[in-house]
PyMOL commands that place a pseudoatom at each C-alpha (Angstrom):
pseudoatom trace, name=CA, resn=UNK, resi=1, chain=A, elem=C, hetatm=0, pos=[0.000, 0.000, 0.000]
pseudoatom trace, name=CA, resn=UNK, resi=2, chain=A, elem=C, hetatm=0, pos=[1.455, 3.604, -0.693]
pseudoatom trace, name=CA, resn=UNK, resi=3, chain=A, elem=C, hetatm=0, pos=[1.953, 5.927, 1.850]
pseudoatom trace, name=CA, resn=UNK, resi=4, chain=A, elem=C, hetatm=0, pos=[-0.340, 9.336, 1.922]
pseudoatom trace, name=CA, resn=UNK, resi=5, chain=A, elem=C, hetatm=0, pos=[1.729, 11.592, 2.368]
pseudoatom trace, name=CA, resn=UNK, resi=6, chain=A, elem=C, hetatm=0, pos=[0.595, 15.318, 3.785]
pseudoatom trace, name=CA, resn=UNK, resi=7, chain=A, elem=C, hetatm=0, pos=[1.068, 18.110, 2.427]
pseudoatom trace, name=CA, resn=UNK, resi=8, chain=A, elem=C, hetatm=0, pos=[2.294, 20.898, 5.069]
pseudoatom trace, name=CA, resn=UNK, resi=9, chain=A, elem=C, hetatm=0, pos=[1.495, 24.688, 4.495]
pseudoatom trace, name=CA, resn=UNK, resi=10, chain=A, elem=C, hetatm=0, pos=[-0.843, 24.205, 1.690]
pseudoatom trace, name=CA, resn=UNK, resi=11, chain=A, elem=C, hetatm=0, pos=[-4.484, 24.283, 1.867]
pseudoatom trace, name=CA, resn=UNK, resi=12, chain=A, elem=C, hetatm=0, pos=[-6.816, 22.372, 0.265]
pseudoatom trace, name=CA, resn=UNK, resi=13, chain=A, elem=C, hetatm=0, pos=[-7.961, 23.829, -3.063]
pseudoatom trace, name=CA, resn=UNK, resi=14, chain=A, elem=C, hetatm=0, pos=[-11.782, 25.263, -2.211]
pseudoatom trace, name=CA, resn=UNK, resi=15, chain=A, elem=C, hetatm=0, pos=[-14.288, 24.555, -5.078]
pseudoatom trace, name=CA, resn=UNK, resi=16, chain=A, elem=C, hetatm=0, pos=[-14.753, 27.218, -7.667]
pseudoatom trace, name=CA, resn=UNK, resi=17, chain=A, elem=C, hetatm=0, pos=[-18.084, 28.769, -7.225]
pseudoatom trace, name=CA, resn=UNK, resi=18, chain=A, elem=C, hetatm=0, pos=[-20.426, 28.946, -9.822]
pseudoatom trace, name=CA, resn=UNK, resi=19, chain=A, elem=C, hetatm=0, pos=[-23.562, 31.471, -10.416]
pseudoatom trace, name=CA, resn=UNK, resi=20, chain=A, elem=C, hetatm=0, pos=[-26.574, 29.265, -10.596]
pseudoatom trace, name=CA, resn=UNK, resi=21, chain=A, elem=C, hetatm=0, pos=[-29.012, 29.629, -13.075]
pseudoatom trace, name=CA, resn=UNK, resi=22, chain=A, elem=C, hetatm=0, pos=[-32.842, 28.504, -13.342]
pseudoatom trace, name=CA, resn=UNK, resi=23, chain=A, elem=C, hetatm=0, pos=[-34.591, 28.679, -16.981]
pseudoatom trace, name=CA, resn=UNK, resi=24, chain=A, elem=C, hetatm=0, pos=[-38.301, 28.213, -17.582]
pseudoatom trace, name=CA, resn=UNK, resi=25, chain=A, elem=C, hetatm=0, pos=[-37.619, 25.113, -20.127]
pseudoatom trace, name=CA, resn=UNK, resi=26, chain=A, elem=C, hetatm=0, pos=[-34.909, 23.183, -21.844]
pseudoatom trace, name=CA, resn=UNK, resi=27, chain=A, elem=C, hetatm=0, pos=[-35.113, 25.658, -25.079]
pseudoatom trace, name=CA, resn=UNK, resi=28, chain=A, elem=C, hetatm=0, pos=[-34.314, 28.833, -22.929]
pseudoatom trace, name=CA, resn=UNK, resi=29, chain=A, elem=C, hetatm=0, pos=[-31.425, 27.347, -21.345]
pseudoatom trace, name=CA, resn=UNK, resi=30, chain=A, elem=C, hetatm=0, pos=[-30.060, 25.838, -24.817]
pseudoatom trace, name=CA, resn=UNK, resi=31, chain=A, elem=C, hetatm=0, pos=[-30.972, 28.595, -27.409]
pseudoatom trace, name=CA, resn=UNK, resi=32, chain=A, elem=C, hetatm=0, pos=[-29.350, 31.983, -27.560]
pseudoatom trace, name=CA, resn=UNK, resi=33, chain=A, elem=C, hetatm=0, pos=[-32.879, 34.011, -28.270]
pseudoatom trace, name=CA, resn=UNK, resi=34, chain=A, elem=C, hetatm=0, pos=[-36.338, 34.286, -27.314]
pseudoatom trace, name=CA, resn=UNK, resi=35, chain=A, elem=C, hetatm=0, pos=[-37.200, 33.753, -30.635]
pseudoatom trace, name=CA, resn=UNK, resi=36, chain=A, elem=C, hetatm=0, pos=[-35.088, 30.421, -31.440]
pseudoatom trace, name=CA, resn=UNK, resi=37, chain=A, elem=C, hetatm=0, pos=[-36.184, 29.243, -28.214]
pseudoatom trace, name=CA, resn=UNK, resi=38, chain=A, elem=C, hetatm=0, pos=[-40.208, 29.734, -29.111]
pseudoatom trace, name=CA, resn=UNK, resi=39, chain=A, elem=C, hetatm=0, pos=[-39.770, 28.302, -32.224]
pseudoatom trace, name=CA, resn=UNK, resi=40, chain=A, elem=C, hetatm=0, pos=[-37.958, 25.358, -30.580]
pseudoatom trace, name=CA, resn=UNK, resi=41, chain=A, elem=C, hetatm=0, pos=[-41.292, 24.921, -28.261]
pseudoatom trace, name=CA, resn=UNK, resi=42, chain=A, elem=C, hetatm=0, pos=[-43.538, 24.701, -31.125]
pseudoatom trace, name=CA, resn=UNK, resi=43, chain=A, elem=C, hetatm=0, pos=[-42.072, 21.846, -32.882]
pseudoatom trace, name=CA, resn=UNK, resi=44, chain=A, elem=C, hetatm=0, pos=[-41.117, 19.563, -29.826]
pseudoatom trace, name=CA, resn=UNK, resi=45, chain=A, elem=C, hetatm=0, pos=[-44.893, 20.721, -28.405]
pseudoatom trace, name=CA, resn=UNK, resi=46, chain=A, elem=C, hetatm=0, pos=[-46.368, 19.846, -32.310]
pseudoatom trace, name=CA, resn=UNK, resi=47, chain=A, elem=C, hetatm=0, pos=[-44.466, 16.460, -32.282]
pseudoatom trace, name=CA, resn=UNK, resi=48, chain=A, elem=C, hetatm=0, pos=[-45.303, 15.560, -28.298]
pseudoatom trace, name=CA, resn=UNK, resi=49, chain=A, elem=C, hetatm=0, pos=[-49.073, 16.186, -29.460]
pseudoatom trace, name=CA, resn=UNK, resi=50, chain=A, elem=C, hetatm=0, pos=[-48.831, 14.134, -32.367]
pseudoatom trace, name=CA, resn=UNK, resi=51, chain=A, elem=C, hetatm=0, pos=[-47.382, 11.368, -30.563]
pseudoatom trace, name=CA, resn=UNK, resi=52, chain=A, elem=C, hetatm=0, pos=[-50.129, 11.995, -27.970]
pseudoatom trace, name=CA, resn=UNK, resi=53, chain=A, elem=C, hetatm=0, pos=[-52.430, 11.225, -30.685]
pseudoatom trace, name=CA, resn=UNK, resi=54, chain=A, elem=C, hetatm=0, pos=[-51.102, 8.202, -31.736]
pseudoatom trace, name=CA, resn=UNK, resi=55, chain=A, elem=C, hetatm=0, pos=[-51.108, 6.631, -28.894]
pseudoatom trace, name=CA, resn=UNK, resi=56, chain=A, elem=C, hetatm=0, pos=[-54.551, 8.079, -27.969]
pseudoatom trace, name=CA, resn=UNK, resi=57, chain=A, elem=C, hetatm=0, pos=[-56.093, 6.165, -31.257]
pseudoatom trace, name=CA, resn=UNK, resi=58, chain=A, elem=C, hetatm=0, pos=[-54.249, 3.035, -30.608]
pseudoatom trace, name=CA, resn=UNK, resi=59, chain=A, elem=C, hetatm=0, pos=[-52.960, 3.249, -34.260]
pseudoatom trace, name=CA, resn=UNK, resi=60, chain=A, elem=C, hetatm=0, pos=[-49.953, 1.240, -35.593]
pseudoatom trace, name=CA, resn=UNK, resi=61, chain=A, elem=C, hetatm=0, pos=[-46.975, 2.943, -37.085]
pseudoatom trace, name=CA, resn=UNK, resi=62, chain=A, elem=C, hetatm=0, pos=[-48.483, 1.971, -40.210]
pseudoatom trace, name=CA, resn=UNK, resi=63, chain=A, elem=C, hetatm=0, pos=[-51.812, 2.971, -39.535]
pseudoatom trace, name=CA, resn=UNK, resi=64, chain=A, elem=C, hetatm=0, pos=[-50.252, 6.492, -38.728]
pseudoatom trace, name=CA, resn=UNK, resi=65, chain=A, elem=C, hetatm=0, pos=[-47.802, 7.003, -41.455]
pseudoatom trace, name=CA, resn=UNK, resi=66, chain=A, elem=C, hetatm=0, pos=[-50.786, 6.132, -43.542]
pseudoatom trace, name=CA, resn=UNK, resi=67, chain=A, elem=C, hetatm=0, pos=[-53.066, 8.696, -41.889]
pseudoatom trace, name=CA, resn=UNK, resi=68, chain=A, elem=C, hetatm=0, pos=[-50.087, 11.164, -41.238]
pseudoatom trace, name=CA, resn=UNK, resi=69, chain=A, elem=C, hetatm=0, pos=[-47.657, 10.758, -44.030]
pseudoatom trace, name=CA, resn=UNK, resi=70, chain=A, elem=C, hetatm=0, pos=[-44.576, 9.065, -44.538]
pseudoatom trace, name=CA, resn=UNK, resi=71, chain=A, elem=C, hetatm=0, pos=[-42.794, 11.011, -43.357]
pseudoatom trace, name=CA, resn=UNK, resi=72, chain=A, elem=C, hetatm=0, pos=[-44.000, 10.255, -40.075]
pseudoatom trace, name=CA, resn=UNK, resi=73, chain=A, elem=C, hetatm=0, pos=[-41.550, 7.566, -39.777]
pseudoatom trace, name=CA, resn=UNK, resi=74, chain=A, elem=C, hetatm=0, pos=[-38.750, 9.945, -39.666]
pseudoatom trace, name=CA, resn=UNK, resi=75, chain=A, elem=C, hetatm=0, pos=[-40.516, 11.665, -36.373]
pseudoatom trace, name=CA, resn=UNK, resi=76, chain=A, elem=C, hetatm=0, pos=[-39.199, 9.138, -33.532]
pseudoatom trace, name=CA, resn=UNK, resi=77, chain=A, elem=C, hetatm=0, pos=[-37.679, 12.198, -31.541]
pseudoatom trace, name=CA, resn=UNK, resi=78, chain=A, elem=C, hetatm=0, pos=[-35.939, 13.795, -33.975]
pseudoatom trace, name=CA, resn=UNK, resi=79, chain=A, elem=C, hetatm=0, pos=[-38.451, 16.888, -34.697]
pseudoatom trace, name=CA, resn=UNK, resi=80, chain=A, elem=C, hetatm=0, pos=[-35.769, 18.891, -35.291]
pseudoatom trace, name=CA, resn=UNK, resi=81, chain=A, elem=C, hetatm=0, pos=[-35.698, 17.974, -38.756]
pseudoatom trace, name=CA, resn=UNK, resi=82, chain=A, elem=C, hetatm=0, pos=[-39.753, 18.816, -39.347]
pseudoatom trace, name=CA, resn=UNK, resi=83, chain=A, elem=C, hetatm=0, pos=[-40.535, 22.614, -39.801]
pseudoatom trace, name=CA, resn=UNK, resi=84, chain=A, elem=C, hetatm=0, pos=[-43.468, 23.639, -37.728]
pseudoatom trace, name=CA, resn=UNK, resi=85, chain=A, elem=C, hetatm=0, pos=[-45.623, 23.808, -40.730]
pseudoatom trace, name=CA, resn=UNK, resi=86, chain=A, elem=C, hetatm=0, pos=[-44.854, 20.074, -41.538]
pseudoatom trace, name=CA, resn=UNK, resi=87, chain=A, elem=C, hetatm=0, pos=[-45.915, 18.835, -38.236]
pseudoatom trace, name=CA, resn=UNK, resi=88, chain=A, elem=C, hetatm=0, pos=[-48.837, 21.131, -38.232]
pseudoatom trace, name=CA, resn=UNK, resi=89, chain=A, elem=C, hetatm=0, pos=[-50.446, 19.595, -41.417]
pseudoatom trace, name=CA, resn=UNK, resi=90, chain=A, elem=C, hetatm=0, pos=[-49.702, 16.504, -39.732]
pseudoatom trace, name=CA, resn=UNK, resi=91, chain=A, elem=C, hetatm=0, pos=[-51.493, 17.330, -36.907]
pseudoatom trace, name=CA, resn=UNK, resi=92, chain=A, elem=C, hetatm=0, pos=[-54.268, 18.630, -38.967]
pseudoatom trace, name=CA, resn=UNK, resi=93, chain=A, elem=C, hetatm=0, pos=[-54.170, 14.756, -41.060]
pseudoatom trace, name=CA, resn=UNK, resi=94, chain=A, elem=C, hetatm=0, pos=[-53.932, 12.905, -37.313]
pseudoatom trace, name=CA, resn=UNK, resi=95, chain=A, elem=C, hetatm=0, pos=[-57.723, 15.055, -37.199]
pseudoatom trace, name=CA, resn=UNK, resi=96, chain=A, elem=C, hetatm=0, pos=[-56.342, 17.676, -34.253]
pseudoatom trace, name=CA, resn=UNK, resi=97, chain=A, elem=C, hetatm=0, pos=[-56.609, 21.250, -35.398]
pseudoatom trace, name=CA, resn=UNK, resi=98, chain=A, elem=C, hetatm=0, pos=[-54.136, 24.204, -33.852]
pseudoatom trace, name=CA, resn=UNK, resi=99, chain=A, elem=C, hetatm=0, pos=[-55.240, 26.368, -31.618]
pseudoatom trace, name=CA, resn=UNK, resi=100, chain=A, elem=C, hetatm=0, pos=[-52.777, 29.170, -30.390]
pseudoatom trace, name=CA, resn=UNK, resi=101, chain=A, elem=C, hetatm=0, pos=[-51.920, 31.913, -27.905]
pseudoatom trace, name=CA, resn=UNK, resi=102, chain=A, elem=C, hetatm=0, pos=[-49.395, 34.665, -27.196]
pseudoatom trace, name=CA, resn=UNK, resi=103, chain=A, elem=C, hetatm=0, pos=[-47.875, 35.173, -23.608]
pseudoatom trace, name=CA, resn=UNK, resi=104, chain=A, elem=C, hetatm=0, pos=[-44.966, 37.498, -22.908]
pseudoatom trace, name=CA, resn=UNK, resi=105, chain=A, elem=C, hetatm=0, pos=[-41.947, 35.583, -22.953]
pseudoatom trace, name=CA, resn=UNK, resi=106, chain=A, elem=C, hetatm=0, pos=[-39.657, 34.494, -20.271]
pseudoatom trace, name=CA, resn=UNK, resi=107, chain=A, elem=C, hetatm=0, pos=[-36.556, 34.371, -22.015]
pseudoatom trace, name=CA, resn=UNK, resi=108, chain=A, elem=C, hetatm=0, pos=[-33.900, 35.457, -20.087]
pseudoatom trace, name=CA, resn=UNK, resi=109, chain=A, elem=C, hetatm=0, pos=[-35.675, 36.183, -17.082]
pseudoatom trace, name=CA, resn=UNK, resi=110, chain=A, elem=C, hetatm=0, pos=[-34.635, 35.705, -13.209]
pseudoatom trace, name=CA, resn=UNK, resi=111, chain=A, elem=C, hetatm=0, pos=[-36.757, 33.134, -11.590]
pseudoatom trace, name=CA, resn=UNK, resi=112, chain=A, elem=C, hetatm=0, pos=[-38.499, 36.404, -9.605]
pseudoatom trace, name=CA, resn=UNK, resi=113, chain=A, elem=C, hetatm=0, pos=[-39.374, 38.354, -12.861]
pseudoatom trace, name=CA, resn=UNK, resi=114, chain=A, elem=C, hetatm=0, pos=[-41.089, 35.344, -14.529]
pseudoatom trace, name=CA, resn=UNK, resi=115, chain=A, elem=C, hetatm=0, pos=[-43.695, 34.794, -11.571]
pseudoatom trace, name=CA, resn=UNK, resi=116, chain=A, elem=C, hetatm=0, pos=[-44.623, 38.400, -12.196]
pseudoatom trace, name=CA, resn=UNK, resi=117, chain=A, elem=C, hetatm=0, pos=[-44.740, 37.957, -16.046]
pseudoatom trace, name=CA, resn=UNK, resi=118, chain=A, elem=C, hetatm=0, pos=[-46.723, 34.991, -15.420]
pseudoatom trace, name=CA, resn=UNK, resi=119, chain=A, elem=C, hetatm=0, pos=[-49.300, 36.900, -12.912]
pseudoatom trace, name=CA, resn=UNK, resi=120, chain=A, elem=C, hetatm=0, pos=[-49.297, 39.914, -15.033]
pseudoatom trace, name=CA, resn=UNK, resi=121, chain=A, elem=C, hetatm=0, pos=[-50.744, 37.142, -18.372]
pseudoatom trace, name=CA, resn=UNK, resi=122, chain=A, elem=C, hetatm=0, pos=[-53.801, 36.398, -16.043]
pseudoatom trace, name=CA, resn=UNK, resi=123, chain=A, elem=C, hetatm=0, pos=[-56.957, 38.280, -17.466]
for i in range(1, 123): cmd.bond("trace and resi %d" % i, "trace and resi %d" % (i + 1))
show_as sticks, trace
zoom trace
């Protein structure tokens, strides 16, 4: 067995600290604007729906690239490669239609500022 062997005078390294930082989602954390990181939202919420669907109807993926497209194989995860208008119409072929709304964004925000965003949305 080897020795330890101390180390006089020296003390031991302290950790670095680091700033911590909270984000509303994965997309503002990974994205460098609010407007990558919406777009980001709407295809990975498009495809979750979709999915949703699927499972929902019980259909088989060939059932669903049949209804959907087939491109639909190409989906598994990977929305990144669908633009939000190609997951839309297959949203629209799955028989779901879009509905949308606006909120002021949280990109960027402190923790603190977003709850007040999100109570100033309230109607």
């Amino acid at each position: 067995m080897k020795k330890k062997t101390k180390v006089r005078g020296k003390a031991p390294a302290k950790p670095i600290a680091q700033e911590s930082q909270s984000f509303h989602n994965v997309w503002d954390a990974l994205c460098e604007t609010g407007g990558d990181a919406t777009k980001m939202k709407l295809r990975s919420w498009l495809a979750m729906e979709l999915e949703r669907r699927i499972k929902a109807q019980g259909w088989s993926k060939a059932a669903a690239r049949k209804r959907c497209g087939p491109r639909l194989a190409d989906l598994n995860g990977k929305f990144s490669t669908f633009t939000a208008d190609e997951l839309a119409e297959m949203l629209g072929e799955a028989g779901l239609e879009l509905r949308i709304r606006a909120v002021k964004s949280t990109f960027g925000k402190t923790p603190p500022e977003r709850r007040k965003a999100k109570k100033g949305n309230k109607a």
